[in-house]
DRENSE-854001 format. One record per residue (C-alpha): residue in one letter; chain; x negated, y, z. Coordinates in Angstrom, 3 decimals, decimal comma. Each point is the difference from the previous one (the first is absolute). Layout:
REM residues N
   aa   ch          u          v          w
    A    A          X          Y          Z
...
This chain:
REM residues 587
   aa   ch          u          v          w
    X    A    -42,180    -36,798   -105,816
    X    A     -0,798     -3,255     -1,575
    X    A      0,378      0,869     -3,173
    X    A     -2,550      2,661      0,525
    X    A     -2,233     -2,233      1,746
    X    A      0,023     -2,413     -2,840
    X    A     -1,314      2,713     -2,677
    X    A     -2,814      1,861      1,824
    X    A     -2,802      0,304     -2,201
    X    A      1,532     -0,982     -3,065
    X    A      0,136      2,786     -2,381
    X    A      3,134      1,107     -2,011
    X    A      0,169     -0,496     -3,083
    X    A     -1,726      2,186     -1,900
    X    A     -1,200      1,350      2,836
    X    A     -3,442     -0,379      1,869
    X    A     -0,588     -2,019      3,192
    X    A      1,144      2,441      2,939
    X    A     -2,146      0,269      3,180
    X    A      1,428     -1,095      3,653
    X    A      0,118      3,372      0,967
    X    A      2,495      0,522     -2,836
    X    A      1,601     -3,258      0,855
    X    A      0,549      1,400      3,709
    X    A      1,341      3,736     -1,719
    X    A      2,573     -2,009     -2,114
    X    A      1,169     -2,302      2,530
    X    A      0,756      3,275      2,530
    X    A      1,756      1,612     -2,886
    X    A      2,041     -3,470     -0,703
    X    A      1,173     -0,128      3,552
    X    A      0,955      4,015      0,087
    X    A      2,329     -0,778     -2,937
    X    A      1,450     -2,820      1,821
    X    A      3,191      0,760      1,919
    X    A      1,054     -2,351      2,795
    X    A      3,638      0,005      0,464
    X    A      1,516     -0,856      3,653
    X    A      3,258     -2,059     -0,028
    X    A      3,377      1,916     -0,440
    X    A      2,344     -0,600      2,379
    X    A      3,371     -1,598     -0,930
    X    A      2,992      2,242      0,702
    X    A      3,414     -1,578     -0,099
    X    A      1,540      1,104     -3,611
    X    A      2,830      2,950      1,093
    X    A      3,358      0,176     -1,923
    X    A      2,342      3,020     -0,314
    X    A      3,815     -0,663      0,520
    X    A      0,195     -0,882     -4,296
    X    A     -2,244     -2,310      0,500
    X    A     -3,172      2,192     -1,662
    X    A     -3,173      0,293      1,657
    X    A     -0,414      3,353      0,561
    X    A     -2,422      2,311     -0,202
    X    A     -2,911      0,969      1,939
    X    A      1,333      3,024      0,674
    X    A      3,101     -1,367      1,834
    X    A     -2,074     -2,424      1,903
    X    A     -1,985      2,595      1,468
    X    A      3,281      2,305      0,769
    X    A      1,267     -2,981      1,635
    X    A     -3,400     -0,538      2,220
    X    A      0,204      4,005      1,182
    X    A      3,598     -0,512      0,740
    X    A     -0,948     -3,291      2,445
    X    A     -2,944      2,496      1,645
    X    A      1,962      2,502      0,872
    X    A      2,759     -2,356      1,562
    X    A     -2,506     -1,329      2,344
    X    A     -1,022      3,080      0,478
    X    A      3,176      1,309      1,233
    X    A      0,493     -3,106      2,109
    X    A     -3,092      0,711      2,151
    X    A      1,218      3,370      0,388
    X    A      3,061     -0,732      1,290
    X    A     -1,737     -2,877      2,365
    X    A     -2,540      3,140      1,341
    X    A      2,354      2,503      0,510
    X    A      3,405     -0,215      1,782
    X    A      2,914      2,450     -1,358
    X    A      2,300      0,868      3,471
    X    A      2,120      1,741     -2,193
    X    A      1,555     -3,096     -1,740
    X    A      0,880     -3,434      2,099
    X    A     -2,514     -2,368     -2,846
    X    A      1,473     -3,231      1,922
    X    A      3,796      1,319     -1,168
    X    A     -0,428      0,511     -3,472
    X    A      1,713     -3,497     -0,672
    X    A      3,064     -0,458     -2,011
    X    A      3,205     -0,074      1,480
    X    A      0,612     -3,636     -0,610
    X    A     -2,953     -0,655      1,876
    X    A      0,831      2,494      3,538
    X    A     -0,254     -2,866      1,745
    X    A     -3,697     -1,130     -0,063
    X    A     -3,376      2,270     -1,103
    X    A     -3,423     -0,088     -0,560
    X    A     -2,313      0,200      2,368
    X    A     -3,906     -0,748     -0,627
    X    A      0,790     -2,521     -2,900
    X    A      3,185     -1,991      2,211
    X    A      3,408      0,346     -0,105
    X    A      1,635      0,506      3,206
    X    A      3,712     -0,457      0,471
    X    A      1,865      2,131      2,669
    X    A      0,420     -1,708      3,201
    X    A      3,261     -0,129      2,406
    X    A     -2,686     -0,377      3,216
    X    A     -2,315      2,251      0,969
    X    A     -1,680     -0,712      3,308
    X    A     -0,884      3,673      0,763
    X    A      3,386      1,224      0,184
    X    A      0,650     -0,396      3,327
    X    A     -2,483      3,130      0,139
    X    A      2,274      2,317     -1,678
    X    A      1,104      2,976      2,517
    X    A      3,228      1,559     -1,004
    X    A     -0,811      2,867      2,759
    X    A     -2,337      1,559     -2,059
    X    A      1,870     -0,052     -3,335
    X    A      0,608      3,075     -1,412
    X    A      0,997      0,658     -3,492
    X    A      0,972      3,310      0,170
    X    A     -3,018      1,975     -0,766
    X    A     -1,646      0,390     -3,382
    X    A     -1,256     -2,810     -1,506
    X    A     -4,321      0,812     -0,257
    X    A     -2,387     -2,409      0,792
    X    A     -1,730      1,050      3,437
    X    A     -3,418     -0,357     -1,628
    X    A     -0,314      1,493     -3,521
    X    A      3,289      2,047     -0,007
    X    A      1,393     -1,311     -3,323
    X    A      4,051     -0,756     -0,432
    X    A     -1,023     -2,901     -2,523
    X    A      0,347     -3,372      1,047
    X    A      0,450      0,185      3,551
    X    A      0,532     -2,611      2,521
    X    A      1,385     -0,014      3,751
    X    A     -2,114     -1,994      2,733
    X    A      2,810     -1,605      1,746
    X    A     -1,767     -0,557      3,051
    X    A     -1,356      3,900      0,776
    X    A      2,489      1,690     -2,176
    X    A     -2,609      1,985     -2,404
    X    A     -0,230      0,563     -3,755
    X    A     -3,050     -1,093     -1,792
    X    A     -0,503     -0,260     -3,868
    X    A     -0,014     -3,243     -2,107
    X    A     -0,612     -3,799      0,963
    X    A     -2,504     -1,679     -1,976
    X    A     -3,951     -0,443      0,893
    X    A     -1,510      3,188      1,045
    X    A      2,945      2,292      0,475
    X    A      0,975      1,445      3,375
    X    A      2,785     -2,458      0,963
    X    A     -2,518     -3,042     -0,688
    X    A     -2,770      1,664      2,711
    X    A      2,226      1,176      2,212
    X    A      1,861     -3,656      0,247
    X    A     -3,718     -1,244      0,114
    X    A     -1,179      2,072      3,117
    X    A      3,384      0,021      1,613
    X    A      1,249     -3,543     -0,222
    X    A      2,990      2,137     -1,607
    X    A      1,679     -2,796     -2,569
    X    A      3,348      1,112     -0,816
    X    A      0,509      3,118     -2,449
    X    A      2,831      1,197     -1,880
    X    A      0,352      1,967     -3,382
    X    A      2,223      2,858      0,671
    X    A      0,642      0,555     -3,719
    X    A      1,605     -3,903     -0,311
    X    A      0,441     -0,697      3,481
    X    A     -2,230     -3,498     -0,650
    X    A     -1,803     -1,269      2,884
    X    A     -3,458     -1,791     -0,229
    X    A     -2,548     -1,444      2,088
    X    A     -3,327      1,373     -0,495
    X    A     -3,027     -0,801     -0,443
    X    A      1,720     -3,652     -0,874
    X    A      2,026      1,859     -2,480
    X    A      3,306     -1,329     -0,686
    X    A      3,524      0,427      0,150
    X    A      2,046     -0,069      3,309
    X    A      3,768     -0,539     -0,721
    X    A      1,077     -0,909      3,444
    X    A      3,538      0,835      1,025
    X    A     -0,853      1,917      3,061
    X    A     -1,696      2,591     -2,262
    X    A      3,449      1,340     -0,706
    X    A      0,876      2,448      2,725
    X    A     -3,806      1,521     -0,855
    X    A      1,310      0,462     -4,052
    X    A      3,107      1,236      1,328
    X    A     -1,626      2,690      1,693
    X    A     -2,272      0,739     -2,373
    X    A      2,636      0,825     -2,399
    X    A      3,432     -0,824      1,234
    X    A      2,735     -0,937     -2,180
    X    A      3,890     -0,190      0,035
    X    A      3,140     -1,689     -1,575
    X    A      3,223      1,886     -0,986
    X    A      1,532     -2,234      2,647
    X    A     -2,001      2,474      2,695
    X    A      0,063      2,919     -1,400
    X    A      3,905      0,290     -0,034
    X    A     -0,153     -0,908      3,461
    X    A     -2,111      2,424      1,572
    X    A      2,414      2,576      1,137
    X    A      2,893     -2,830      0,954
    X    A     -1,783     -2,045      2,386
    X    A     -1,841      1,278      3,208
    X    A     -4,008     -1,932     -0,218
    X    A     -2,342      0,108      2,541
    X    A     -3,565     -0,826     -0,356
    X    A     -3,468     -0,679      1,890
    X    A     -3,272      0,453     -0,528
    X    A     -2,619     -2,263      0,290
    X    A     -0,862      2,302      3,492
    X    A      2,772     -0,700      1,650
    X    A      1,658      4,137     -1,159
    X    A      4,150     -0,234     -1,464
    X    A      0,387      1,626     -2,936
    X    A      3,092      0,885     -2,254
    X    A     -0,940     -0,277     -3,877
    X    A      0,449      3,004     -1,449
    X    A     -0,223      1,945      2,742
    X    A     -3,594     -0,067      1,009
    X    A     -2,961      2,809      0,339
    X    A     -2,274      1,153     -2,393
    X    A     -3,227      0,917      0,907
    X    A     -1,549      3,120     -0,018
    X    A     -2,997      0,300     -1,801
    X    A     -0,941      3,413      1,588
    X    A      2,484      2,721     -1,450
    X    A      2,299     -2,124     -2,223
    X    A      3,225      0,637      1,898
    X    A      1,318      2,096     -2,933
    X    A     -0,257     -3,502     -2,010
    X    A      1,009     -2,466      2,849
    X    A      3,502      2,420      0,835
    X    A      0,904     -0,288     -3,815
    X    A     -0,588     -3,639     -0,376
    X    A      1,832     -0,873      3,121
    X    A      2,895      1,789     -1,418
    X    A      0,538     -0,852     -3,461
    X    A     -0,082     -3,880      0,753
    X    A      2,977      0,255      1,990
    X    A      1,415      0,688     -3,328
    X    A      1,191     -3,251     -0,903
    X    A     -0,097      0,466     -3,837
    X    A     -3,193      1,020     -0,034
    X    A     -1,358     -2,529      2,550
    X    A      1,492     -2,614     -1,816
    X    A     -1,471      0,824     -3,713
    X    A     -3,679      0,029      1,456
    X    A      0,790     -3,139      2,518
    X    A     -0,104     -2,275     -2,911
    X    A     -2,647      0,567     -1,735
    X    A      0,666     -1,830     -3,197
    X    A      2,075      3,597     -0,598
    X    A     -3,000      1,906     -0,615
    X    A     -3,203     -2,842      0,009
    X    A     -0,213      1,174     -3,868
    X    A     -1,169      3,471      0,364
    X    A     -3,681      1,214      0,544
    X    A      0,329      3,120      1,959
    X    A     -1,518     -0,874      3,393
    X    A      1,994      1,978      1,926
    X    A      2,937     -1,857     -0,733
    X    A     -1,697     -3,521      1,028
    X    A     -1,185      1,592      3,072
    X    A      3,056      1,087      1,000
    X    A      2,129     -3,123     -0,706
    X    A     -3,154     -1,684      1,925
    X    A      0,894      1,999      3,173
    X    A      3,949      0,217      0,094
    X    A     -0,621     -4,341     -0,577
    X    A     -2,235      0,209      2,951
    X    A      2,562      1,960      1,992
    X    A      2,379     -2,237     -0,347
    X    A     -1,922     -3,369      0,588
    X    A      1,853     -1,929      2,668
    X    A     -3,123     -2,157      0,747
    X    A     -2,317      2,930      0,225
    X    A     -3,438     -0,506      2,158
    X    A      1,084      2,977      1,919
    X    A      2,660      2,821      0,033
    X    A     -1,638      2,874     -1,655
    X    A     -1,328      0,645     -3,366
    X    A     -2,698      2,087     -1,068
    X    A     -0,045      2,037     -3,501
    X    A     -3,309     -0,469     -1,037
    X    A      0,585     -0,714     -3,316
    X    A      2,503      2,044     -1,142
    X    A     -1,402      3,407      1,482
    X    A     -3,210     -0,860     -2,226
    X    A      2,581     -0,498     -2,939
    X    A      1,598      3,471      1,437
    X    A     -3,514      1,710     -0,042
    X    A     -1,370     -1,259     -3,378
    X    A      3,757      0,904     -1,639
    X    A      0,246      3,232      1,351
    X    A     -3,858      0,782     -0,847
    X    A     -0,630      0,500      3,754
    X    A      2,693      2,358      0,362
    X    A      1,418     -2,189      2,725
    X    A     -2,731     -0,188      2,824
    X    A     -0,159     -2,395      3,499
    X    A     -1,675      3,157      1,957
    X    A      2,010      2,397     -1,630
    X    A      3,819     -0,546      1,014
    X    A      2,049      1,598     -2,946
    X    A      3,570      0,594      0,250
    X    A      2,594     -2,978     -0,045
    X    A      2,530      1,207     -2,328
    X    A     -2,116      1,118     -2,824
    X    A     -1,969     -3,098      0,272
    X    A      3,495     -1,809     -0,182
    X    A      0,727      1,488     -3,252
    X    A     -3,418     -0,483     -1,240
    X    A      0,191     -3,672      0,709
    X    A      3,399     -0,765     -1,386
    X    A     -0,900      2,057     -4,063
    X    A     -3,366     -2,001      0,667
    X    A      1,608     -3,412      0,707
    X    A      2,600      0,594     -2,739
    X    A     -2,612      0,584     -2,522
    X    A     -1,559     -2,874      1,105
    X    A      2,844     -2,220     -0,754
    X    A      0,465      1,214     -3,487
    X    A      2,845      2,423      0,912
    X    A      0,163      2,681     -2,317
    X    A      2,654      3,048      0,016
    X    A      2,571     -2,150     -1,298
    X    A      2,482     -0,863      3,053
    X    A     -0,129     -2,917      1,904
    X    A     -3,364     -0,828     -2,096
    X    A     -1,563     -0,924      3,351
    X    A      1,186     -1,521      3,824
    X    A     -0,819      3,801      1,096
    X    A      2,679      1,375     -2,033
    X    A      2,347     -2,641      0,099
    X    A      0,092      0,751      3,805
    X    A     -0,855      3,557      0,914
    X    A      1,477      1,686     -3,612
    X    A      2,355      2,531      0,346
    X    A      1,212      2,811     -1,999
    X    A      0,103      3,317      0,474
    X    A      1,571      3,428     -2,165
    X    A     -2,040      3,034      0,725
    X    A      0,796      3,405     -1,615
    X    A     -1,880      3,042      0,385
    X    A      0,189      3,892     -1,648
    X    A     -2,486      2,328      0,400
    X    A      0,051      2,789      2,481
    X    A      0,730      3,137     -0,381
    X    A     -0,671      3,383      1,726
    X    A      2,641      2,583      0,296
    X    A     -1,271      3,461      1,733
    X    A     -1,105     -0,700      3,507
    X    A      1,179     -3,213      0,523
    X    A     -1,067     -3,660     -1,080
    X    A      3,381     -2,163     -1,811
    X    A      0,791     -2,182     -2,496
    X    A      1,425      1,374     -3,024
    X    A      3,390     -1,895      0,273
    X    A      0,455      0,635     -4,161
    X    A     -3,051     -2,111     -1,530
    X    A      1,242     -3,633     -0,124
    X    A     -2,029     -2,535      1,858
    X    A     -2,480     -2,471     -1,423
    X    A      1,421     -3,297      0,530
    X    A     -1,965     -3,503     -0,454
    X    A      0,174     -3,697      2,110
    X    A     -2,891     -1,052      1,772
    X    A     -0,613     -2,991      1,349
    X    A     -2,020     -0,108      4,133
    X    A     -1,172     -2,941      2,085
    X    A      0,499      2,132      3,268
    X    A      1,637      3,136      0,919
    X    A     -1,864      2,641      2,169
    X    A      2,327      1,808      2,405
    X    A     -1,208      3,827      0,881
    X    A      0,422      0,362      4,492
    X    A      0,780      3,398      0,674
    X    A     -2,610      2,777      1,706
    X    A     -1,312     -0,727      3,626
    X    A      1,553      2,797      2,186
    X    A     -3,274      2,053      1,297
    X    A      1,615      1,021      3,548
    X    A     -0,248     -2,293      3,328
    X    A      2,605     -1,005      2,134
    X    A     -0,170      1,664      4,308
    X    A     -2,318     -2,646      0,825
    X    A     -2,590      1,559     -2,544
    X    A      0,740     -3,525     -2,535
    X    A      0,654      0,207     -3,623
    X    A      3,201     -0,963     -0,513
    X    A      0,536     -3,290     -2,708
    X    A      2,938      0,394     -2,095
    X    A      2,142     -2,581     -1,658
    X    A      1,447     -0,305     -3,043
    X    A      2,541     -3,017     -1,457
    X    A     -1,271     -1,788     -3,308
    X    A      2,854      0,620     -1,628
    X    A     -0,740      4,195     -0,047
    X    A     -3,296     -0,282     -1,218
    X    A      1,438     -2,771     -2,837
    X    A      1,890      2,944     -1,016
    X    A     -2,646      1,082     -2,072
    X    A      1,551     -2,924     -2,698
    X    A      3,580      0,988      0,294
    X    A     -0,498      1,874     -3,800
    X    A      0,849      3,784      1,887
    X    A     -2,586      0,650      2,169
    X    A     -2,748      2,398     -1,720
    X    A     -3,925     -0,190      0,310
    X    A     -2,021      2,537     -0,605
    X    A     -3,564     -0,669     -1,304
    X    A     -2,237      1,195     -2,146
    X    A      2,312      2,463     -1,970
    X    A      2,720     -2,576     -0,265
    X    A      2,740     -0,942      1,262
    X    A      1,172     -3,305      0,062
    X    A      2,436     -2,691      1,274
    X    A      0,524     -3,916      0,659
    X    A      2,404     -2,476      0,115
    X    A     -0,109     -3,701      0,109
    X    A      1,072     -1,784     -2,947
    X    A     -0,829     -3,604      0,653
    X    A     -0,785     -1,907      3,309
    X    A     -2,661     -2,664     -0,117
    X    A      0,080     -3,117      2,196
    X    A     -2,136      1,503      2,701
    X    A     -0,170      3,379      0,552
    X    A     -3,529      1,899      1,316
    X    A      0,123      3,334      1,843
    X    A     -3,188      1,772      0,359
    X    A      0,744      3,049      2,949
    X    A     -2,531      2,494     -0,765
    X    A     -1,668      0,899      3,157
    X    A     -3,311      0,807     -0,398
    X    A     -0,753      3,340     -1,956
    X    A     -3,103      2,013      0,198
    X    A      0,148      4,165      1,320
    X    A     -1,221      3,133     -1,614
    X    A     -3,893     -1,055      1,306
    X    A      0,450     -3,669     -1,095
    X    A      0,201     -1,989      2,941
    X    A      2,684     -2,484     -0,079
    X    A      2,851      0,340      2,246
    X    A      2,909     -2,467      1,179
    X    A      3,483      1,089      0,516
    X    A      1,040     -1,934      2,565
    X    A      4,026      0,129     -0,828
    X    A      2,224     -3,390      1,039
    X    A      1,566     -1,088     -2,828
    X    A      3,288     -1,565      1,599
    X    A      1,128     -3,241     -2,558
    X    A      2,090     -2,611      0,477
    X    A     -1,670     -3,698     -0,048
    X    A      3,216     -1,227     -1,968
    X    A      2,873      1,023     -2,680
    X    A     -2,257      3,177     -1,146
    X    A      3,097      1,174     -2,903
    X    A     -1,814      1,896     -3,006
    X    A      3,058      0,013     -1,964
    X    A      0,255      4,230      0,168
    X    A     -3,724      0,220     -1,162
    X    A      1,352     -2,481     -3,043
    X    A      1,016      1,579     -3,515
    X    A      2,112     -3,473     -0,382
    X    A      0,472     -0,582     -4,194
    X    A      2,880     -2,194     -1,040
    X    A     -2,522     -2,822     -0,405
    X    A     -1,587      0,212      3,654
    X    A      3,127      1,290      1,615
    X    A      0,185     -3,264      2,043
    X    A     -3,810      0,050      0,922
    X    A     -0,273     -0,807      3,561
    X    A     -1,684      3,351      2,033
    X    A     -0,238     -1,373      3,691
    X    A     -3,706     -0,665      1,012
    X    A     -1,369     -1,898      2,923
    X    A     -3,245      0,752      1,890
    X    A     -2,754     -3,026     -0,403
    X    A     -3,136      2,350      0,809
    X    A     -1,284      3,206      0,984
    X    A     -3,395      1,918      0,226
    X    A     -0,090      2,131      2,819
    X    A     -2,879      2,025      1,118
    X    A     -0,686      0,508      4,165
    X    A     -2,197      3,118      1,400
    X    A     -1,522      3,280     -2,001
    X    A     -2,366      0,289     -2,816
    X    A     -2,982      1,861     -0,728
    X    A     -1,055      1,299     -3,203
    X    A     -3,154     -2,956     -0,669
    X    A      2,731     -2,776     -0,012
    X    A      3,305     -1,025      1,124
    X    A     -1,046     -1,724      3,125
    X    A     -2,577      1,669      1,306
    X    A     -0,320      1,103      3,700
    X    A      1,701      3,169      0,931
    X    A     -2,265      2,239      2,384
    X    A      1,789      2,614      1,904
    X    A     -2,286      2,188      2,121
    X    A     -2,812     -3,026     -0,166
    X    A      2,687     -2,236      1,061
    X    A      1,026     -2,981     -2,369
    X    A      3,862      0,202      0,449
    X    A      1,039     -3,558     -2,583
    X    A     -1,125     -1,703     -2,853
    X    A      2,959      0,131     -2,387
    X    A      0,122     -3,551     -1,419
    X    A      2,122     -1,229     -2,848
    X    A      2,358     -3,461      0,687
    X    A      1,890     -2,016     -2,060
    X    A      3,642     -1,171      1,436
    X    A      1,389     -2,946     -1,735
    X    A      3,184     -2,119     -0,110
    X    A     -0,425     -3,619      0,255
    X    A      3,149     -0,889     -1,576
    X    A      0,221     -3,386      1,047
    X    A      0,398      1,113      3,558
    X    A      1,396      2,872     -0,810
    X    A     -2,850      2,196      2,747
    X    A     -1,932      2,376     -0,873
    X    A     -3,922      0,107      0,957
    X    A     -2,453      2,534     -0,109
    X    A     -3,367     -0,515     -1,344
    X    A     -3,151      1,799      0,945
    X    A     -2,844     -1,523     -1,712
    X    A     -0,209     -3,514      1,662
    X    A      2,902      1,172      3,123
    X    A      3,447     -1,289     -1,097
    X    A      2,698      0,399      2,806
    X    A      3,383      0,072      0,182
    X    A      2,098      3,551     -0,158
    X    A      4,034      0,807     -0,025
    X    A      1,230      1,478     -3,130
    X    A      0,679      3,191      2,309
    X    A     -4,074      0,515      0,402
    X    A      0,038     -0,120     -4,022
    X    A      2,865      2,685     -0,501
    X    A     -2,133      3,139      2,236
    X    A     -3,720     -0,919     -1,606
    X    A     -1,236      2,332     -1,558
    X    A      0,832     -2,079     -3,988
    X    A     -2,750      0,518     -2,491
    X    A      0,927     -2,645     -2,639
    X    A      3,267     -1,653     -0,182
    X    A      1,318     -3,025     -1,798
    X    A      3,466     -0,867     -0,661
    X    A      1,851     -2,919     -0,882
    X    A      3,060      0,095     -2,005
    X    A      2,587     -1,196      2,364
    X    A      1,557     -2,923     -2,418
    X    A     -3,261     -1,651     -0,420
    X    A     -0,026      0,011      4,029
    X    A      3,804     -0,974     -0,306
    X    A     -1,180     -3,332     -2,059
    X    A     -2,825     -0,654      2,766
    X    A      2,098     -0,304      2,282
    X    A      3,051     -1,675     -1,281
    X    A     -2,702     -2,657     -1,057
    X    A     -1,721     -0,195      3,170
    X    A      3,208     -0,241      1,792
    X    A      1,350     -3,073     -2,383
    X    A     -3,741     -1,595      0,796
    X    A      0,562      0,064      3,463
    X    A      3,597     -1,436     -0,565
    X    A     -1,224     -2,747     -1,610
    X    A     -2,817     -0,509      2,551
    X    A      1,853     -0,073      2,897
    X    A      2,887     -2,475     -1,937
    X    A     -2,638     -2,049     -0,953
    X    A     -1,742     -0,512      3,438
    X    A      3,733     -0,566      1,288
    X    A     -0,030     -3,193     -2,150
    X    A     -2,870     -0,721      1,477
    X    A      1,134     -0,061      3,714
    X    A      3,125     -2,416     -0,934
C-alpha cells in the first residue's frame, strides 16, 4: 500500500496524469487481486512400512479407518450386549485378572459377602433362562435368592438386581465362576466347591467302580437321608412315562457308567445326550443339596428332539418312548448301524432270525401253505415285545372278572423259531440268535378295541427275579455255543389300576364313581444292598422281591447273570479285605 501511496498523481509513462478518483478505482482493484494466505499448519511427515511417504490417498483411508474405530468404541460404551460376557473376552493366559472401567482387577480368595450365600435355595435343576429377559445366553445364578438373571457388567440385570438387593455373590452356570458384583471380580474361595459340585458334579473312575460294591448313605442340607442313585424325580405334571424309564435304565450299570463320566461323551453336540449325562451325574451325587432331582433340562431336550411329540400334559406311553429315546440317544453319540458303533448297542444289541412266507388260502379255511419256503434274514432289536394272551370276558360267582396268569417263559415262546404269527398275510417266526448284555422285555398290554379306546389286559405275568434260562429260545452257532443265557432282574415297569382311552393314567369313572388312578412305578435293584425299592415320582420305599414277581410288569430289564456273578465275587473280596484290614487295626 506504500508503494501505491508513493505514486499517486504521477502519471505513467506515456500516459497522462490520472485523477484521485482513478487513483481510489486502481487501488480497490490492486487489493481484489491480492490474496492473503493464512498459515498452514505443520503435520508430522507420515511414512509407509518401506519407508515412502505415501500418498494422500492412504492418509485419508487411514483417517476413516481411526473414525470409525472410535466410532465403534462409543457404541459399545452406549449399549450393553447381555448376550456375550464383554469383561471375559480375555485370553486364557490372562483368566486370572480383567478389565473393568480402564483397571485390572485380579481374582480375590476373600470375599466379605459370602457369608450371605444360602445353599437352601440353590437349585440347579431347572433350565438355565434369566428370570428377567428370558435369554439362555450368558446367564448367572444369584447365590443368595437362587434366581437366574442375564450377564454381569454395568447395566445388565445381575448388576441392578445386586444394586437394589444388596445381592453380591453370582455364579456363571456355563463355567461355574463365581464373582462379586457390582465390585466385579473373581471369587476363588475354597468353600465355593460344594456349590460347583452341584452345579455340575463330577466323578473319578475310582467312584464309579464302586458304586454298586459299597453301601453310601447321604444327607441333605435339610436334614432328609438319601441313597445316591436311588432318589425321586420330579414330576413336572404328566412326565411319569419319562421319570419310570429313566429310573430304570440307570440301574443298568453299563449304561450308567458310560454317561457318569462325562469325558465319554463331552465331545458330541446333540443336547440330549448332555442333558442326560447332566441328570444320571446329578443322581448319583453323594453330596447332593437334597435327595431328589428334577428333569428340567432334559425333558426340554426330549421336547425340542422329538419336535414336541413328547409332551409334560400329555402322558405318552413308557415303552415306545423308551425305544424312541435309546435310537435318539444312539444317534446322538455317533452310532450308526454298524454294531457296537454306540454305548446303546454295545449294551442292549441282540440278534434275532426272523422268517416269514406268505399266507395262503385253501377253500374255507385260513393256513399256511407248508410248500413255499420261508423268507429268512437276521435282524438285529434293542427290546423284545412279548404278546399276553386275551382277557377272559366272563366273571367269577361274586360277579368279578377273573385275572389270569401266565409264566414269562410261555409268552417268550413266541422266539423259540416254531411258533407261527399270523399278520398281515404272512406268516412268520422268531428265534434268538444272539443275547446282548442286558436284555429288555416290553409286555404288550395296552391295545386299542374295534371303537378305539385303549384297553389294558390286566394278565400277571409270573417271572422269576433270578436265573431266567433262555437257552431253548437260543439258535446256539458253533461260535456262540458257550454264550451265557441266564438273566437276572435289575428293573421293571409295572403299571397299577385301569386306563381310559385319553391316556394311560387317567381316572376310571364307573357309574360317576372314580374307582383308581392307574399309575405307572419304577422298581429298582440297588445292587449294593442287594433291596429292591420302588419309586413313584419322589416316594422311594422299600418292597420284597415277592411284591415285584405278581405286579402287573410293563418293562423289564435283565442282567446277564455273569456280569452279576463278577459284582459280586468283587464286592465280596472288597468286604474281605475291609474287614482284614480293620482287624489290623484293632491289634
Amino acid at each position: 500500500s506504500s508503494s501505491l501511496t508513493s505514486r499517486r498523481g504521477m502519471p505513467k509513462k506515456g500516459g497522462k496524469k490520472q485523477t484521485p478518483a482513478a487513483e481510489v478505482k486502481e487501488e480497490e482493484d490492486v487489493k481484489g487481486k491480492v490474496k492473503v494466505e493464512e498459515p498452514a499448519e505443520v503435520k508430522p511427515e507420515i511414512k509407509d512400512e518401506a519407508g515412502g511417504v505415501p500418498s494422500a490417498g492412504v492418509g485419508v483411508k487411514r483417517e476413516r479407518e481411526g473414525d470409525t474405530e472410535v466410532k465403534q468404541e462409543e457404541a459399545k460404551r452406549a449399549a450393553v450386549n447381555l448376550d456375550e460376557d464383554d469383561v471375559d473376552d480375555f485370553a486364557e493366559a490372562e483368566e486370572e485378572e480383567f478389565n473393568v472401567g480402564g483397571r485390572r482387577k485380579a481374582a480375590q480368595r476373600f470375599c466379605p459377602y459370602l457369608d450371605s450365600i444360602n445353599r437352601h435355595v440353590l437349585d440347579f435343576d431347572f433350565e438355565k433362562v434369566c428370570s428377567v429377559t428370558n435369554s439362555h445366553l450368558n446367564v448367572y445364578a444369584c447365590l443368595v435368592c437362587g434366581r437366574y438373571f442375564q450377564g454381569r457388567a454395568r447395566g445388565s440385570a445381575a448388576y441392578f438386581h445386586s444394586l437394589e438387593n444388596h445381592h453380591m455373590v453370582f455364579m456363571k452356570l456355563e463355567t461355574g465362576r463365581v464373582y462379586c458384583i457390582p465390585d466385579n471380580y473373581e471369587v476363588t474361595d475354597s468353600s465355593l466347591a460344594d456349590i460347583k459340585h452341584n452345579l455340575n458334579p463330577t466323578f473319578a473312575q475310582e467312584e464309579v467302580a464302586n458304586f454298586d460294591l459299597k453301601v453310601k448313605y447321604s444327607r441333605g442340607i435339610d436334614g432328609t437321608e438319601y441313597i445316591p442313585g436311588t432318589v425321586g424325580l420330579n414330576n413336572l405334571k404328566d412326565t411319569a412315562y419319562i421319570n419310570v424309564i429313566v429310573q430304570a435304565l440307570t440301574c443298568v450299570a453299563d449304561f450308567r457308567d458310560f454317561f457318569i463320566l462325562e469325558e465319554n461323551y463331552s465331545h458330541f453336540k446333540s443336547p440330549l445326550v448332555q442333558r442326560f449325562g447332566e441328570l444320571v451325574r446329578k443322581m448319583w451325587n453323594p453330596t447332593a443339596f437334597k435327595g431328589q432331582v428334577s428333569p428340567h433340562e432334559l425333558f426340554q431336550a426330549i421336547s425340542v428332539e422329538s419336535n414336541r411329540k413328547y409332551k409334560s400334559d400329555i402322558h405318552s406311553d413308557p415303552a415306545e418312548f423308551m425305544v424312541w429315546f435309546l435310537n435318539s440317544l444312539h444317534r446322538g453319540l455317533g452310532g450308526t448301524t454298524a454294531n457296537g458303533s454306540s454305548v446303546i448297542h454295545h449294551v442292549f444289541q441282540g440278534r434275532v432270525k426272523a422268517e416269514s412266507k406268505k399266507l395262503t388260502v385253501k377253500k374255507a379255511a385260513a393256513q399256511a401253505d407248508e410248500e413255499e419256503e420261508w423268507d429268512a434274514e437276521e435282524k438285529p432289536f434293542l427290546h423284545l415285545t412279548l404278546d399276553l394272551p386275551a382277557t377272559p370276558l366272563y366273571a367269577d360267582s361274586l360277579e368279578k372278572n377273573i385275572i389270569p396268569q401266565v409264566p414269562l417263559l410261555n409268552i417268550l415262546h413266541k422266539f423259540d423259531g416254531v411258533t407261527e404269527h399270523i399278520a398281515r398275510n404272512r406268516v412268520s417266526r422268531y428265534q434268538l440268535l444272539k443275547l446282548p448284555r442286558y436284555i429288555i422285555f416290553h409286555i404288550k398290554r395296552f391295545s386299542k378295541n374295534t371303537q378305539f379306546e385303549m384297553e389294558k389286559n390286566p394278565t400277571i405275568v409270573s417271572f422269576p427275579i433270578k436265573k431266567l434260562d433262555l437257552r431253548e429260545f437260543v439258535l446256539l452257532s458253533d461260535e456262540l455255543k458257550d454264550q451265557v443265557t441266564q438273566y437276572d432282574l435289575v428293573a421293571n415297569v409295572c403299571h397299577e389300576g385301569l386306563v381310559t382311552k385319553a391316556s394311560y393314567t387317567n381316572e376310571v369313572h364307573d357309574r360317576g364313581t372314580i374307582v383308581k388312578e392307574g399309575v405307572f412305578r419304577a422298581q429298582v435293584l440297588n445292587k449294593s444292598q442287594d433291596q429292591w425299592y420302588q419309586i413313584d415320582d419322589l416316594h422311594i420305599q422299600e418292597i420284597l422281591p415277592q411284591v415285584v414277581s405278581i405286579s402287573e410288569a410293563y418293562v423289564q430289564i435283565y442282567e446277564r447273570s455273569d456280569i452279576t456273578q463278577t459284582r459280586n465275587q468283587t464286592k465280596a473280596g472288597a468286604a474281605g479285605a475291609e474287614a482284614k484290614k480293620d482287624g489290623e487295626a484293632m491289634q
